[in-house]
N, C-alpha and C positions, 0 to 999 in steps of 0.2 A: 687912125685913132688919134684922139687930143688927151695934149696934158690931164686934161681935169679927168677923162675918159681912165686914163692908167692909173690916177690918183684914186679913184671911187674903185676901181677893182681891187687895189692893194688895199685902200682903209675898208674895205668890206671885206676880207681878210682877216685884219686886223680885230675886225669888230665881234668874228666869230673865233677866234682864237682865246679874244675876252672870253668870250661864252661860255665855253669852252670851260676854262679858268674858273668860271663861278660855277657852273654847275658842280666841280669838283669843291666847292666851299660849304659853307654849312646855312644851317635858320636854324630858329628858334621858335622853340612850343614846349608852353606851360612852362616856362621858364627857367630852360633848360637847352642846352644849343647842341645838333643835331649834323651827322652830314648829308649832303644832298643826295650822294651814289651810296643809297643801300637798296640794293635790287630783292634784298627779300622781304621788305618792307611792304609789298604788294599782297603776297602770302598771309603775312600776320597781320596785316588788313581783314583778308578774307578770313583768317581763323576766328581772330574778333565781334567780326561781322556774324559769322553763324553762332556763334555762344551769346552774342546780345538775342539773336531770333529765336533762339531753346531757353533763353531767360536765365543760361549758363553765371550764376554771380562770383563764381570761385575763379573765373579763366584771367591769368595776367599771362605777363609777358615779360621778361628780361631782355629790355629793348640797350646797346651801349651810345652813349653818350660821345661827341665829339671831345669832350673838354674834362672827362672825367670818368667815377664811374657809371658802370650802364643800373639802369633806375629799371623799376618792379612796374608794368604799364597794366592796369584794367583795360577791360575789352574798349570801354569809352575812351580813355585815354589814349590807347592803342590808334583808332580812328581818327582823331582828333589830329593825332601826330601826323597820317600820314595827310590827310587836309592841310596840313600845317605846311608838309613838304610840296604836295600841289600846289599850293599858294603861292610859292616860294619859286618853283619851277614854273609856272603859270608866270610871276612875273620878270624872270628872266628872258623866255620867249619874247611876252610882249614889249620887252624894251629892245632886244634884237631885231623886233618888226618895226617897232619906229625906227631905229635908227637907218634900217633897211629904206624906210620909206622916205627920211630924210635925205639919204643920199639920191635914191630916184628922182628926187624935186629939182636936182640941183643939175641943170642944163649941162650937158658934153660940150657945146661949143660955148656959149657964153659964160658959165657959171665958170668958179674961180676956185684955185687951190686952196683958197684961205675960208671958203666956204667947205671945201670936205675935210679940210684939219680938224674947221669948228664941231664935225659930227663927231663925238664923244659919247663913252658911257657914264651917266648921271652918278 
């Protein structure tokens, strides 16, 4: 194994521990900031979702807030949020796959430690 070789398995490490890291952080929708791990957030999607299909107008949601308190969600809202949080996790993925892909570019014997330093998160 070469240098650059142990360098690219440690910063690909490195790079998913990031990950890691933001996924536990928050977004923002309808401006208001939200955290990324709420796993029942899938649920009140789907509650949302059938009360907009029965034309339900009364259905909210007492959804909480990262940064404060939890806010009153209509079914549209409701949806909106959880888009909000795909969006957010969608492009946390996709910057972990470039950076994945960046390091794959960078040659085991030729490429250079100072080239897998430079793979960073944006």
């Amino acid at each position: 194994m070469t240098a650059v070789f142990d360098a690219k398995r440690a910063k690909w490490a490195e790079l998913r521990t990031e990950h890691a890291r933001r996924m536990a952080g928050t977004f923002t929708a309808g401006g208001k900031t939200f955290t990324i791990d709420q796993p029942d957030l899938a649920l009140a999607m789907m509650d949302a979702f059938l009360a907009q299909r029965a034309n339900d107008a009364s259905w909210q949601q007492r959804w909480p807030t990262a940064d404060g308190p939890a806010v009153l969600l209509s079914a549209a809202q409701m949806l909106a949020l959880g888009r909000a949080r795909h969006a957010a996790v969608a492009a946390l993925g996709n910057t972990l796959e470039s950076l994945r892909d960046q390091l794959r570019a960078i040659d085991n014997n030729t490429g250079t430690l100072a080239q897998v330093a430079a793979v960073v998160w944006p």
